[in-house]
N, C-alpha and C positions, 0 to 999 in steps of 0.2 A: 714486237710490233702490236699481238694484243693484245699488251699490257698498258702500253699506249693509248692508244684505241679505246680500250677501258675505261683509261682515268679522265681522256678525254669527255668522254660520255656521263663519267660520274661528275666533272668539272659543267659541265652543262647545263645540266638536271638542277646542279647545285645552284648558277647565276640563275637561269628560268625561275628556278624555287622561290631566289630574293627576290627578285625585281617583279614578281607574281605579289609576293606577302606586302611590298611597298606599293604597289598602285591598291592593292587593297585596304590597307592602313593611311592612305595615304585622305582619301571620301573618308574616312569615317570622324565623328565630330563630339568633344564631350559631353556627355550629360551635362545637364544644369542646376546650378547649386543655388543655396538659398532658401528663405520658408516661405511657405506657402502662402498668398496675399501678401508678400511683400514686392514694391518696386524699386530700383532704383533709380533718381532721379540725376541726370549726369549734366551736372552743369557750373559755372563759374560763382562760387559762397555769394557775392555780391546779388547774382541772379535770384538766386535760391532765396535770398535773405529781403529779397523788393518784392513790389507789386505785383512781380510776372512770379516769383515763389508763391504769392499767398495766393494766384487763380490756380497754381497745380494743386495748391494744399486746400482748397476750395474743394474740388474734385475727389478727391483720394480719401480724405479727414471729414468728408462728411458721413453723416449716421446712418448704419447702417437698418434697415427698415427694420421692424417687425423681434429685435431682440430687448430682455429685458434690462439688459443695463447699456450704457452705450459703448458700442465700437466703430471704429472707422472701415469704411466699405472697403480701404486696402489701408498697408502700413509704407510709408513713405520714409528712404533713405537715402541720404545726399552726398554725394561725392563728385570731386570737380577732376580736371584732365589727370592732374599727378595724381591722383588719389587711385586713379582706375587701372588698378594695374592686371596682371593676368586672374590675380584671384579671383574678382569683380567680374569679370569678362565675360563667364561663364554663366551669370546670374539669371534666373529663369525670366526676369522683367525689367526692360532697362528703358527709359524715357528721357533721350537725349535732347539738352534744350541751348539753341544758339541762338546770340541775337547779335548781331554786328553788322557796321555800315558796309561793309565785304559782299556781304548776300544780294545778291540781284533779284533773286524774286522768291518770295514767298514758299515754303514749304513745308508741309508735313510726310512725311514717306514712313513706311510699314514694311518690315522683312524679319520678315519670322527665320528662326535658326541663324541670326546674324552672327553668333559666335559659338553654339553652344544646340545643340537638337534640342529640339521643343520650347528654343528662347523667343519669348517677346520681345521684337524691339521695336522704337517707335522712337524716328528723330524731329523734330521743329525748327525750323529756320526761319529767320525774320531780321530784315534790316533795322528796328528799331522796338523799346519795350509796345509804343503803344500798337505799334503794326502785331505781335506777339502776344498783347494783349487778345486783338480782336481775332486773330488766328484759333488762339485759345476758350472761346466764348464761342465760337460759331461751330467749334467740333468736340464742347466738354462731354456729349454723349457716345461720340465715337470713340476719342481718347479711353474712359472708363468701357467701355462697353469690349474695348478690343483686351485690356489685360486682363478684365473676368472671364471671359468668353476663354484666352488663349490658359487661363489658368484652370479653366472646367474641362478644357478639351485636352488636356494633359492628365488630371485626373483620372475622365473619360478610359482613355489608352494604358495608365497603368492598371486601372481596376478591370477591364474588359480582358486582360491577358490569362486572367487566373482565380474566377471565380468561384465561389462556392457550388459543388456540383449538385448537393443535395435540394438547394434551392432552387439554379436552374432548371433543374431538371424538372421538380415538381411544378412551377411555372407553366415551361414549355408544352406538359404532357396535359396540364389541367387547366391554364388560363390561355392557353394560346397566344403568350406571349414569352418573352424571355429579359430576365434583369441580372446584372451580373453586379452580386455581392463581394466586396472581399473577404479574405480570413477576417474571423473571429465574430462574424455574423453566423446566428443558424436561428432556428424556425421558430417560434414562438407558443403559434396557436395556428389550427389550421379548423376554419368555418364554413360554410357555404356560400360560397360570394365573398369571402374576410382570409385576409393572409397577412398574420402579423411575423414580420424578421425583427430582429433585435439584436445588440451588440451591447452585454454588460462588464463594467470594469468597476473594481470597487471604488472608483471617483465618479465615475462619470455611466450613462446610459441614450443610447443610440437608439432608433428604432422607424420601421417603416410599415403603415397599415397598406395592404393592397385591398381595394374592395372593387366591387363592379356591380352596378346594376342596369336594367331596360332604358334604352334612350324611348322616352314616350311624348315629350314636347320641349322645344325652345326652351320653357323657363327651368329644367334642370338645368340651365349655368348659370343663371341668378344667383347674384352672391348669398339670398337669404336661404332657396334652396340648398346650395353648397352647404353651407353652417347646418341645413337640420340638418340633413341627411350625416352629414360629421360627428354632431353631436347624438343622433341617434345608435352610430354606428359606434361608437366610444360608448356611448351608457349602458349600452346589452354586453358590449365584448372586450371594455379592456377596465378590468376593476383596480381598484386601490389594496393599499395596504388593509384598511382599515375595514370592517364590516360596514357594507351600503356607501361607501366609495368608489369614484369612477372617474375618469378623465371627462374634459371638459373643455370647452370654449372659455376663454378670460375675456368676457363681451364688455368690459369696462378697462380694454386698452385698444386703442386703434387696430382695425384687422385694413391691410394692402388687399385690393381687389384689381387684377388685370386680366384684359384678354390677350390672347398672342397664338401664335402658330407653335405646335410643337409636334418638328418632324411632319409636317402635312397633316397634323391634325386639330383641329378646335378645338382652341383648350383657354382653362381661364386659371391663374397662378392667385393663391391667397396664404398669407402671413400675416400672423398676429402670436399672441402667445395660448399656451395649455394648463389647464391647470388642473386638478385632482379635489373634485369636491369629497369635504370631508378629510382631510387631509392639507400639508403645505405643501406641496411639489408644486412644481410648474417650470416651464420654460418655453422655447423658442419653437414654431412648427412652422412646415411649407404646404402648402396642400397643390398638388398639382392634377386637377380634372378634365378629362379632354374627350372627346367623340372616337370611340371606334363604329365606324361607320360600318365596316362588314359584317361586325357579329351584333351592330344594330345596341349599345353598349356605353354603359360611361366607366372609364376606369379611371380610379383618383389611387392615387401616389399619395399617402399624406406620412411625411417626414417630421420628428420629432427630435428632441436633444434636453437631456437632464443631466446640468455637471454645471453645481449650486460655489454660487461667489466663485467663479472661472469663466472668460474667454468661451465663446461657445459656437461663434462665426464660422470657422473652420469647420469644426463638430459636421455642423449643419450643412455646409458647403460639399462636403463627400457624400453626404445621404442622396444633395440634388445633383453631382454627379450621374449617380448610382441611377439616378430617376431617366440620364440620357442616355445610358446603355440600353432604351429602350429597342427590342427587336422585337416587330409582329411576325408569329412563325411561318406567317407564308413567305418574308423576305429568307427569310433561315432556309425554306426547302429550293428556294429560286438559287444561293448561293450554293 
């Protein structure tokens, strides 16, 4: 009897067990495949191949600012219903496009993880090309803005899991702030107010100045401002190869100048390219400058990328990552 008794009990354990591991397995959702700046566009070849194709490819295929050769702000791939089969599914960006006399009203709809955790998705519906057109033209900033955004905050989340501690640490302990680097970044050069990281590969080179100086008037976020202060900070502290070489401003290509909020603070975004007088180097930078208001302070992010006759969008894209794992350390001691 209790032997019985027994195997009842081990028989029990054993269903609880399963039916525990299946509602558990049951919520969880796969990763999402695919490279990085790519979307795909899921829609019928005919679509894709008209009018309402060339307003996505408007979007996606145009240039992307402030790099020296051209790339497109994202990479566009097309597949129609058969096409989309479970491979696909999973794809970290998916921009689903219908137009048919079926549709009764108008739609754009947004649901992120629609197949896949940490997927973009983003479908359109419209009874006809030209209604689809103007759908498409009244939201080309949202449309773009949701799959950079959902592909930085993806970034964001892997690179904040498991950063470089030597960095943070030295950060949190000395700038009262915190950035979380991945592998293969370490320290540069460590100055008074100047913190360069860096990430060398024998193709390519990564790097991020930290500097800070006194908020003392309004026109520190003046773009001309920004650039001396830039350029000063590069001519004293990050030299060339060559003797009496140094990084620099390329003030004879377009520099992007915006303002915007970042995380609740005043901040102004500038892009153009770098180049190393005395010397050929040069490439792509971001400079991101913004108000810390408590310690009375301006701290600029300025992002760099050297990787010659290569793609270098991406490169660049995980630096400005990097720049949104911004944590002021009093939210660090509130957490």
């Amino acid at each position: 009897m209790r032997s019985i008794l027994k195997l009842s009990i081990v028989i029990l354990i054993l269903i609880t067990s399963v039916s525990s591991c299946k509602k558990t397995t049951k919520g969880l959702m796969p990763t999402v495949t695919g490279q990085s700046g790519e979307v795909i566009v899921l829609s019928s070849k005919a679509l894709f191949d008209g009018i309402v194709g060339d307003s996505i490819k408007a979007i996606f295929n145009d240039i992307q600012v402030g790099m020296p050769q051209d790339e497109a702000v994202m990479d566009l791939f097309h597949l129609n219903q058969e096409g989309f089969t479970s491979m696909f599914k999973t794809h970290r960006s998916i921009l689903e496009i219908k137009v048919s006399p079926s549709v009764k009203k108008t739609k754009l709809i947004v649901k992120d993880n629609m197949y896949a955790r940490t997927q973009a998705y983003m479908r359109i519906e419209a009874d006809s090309n030209k209604e689809m057109l103007k759908v498409i033209e009244e939201n080309k900033t949202k449309i773009l803005g949701y799959f950079l955004k959902s592909e930085r905050t993806r970034k964001v989340e892997v690179i904040s899991k498991a950063p470089v501690q030597e960095i943070f640490d030295y950060l949190k302990k000395n700038k009262k702030f915190t950035l979380a680097f991945p592998s293969g970044y370490e320290i540069g050069k460590i100055e008074p107010d100047f913190f360069w990281v860096k990430k060398e590969t024998p193709q390519s080179s990564q790097g991020m100045f930290i500097y800070t100086y006194d908020y003392l008037e309004e026109e520190a976020f003046d773009k001309n401002s920004i650039l001396m202060m830039r350029n000063a900070m590069l001519k004293d502290l990050v030299p060339g190869q060559n003797k009496g070489s140094y990084m620099t401003t390329e003030m004879n290509f377009p520099i992007s100048f915006n303002h915007f909020d970042f995380q609740g603070n005043y901040a102004v975004e500038m892009r153009g390219l770098w180049k190393v007088n005395g010397d050929f180097m040069g490439g792509p930078f971001v400079n991101l400058s913004f108000l810390d208001s408590e310690n009375n302070r301006v701290i600029c992010m300025d992002a760099y990328v050297y990787f010659p006759n290569q793609n270098k969008r991406e490169l660049l894209r995980e630096l400005e990552a990097i720049m949104y794992t911004y944590v002021p350390v009093k939210k660090l001691v509130k957490k």
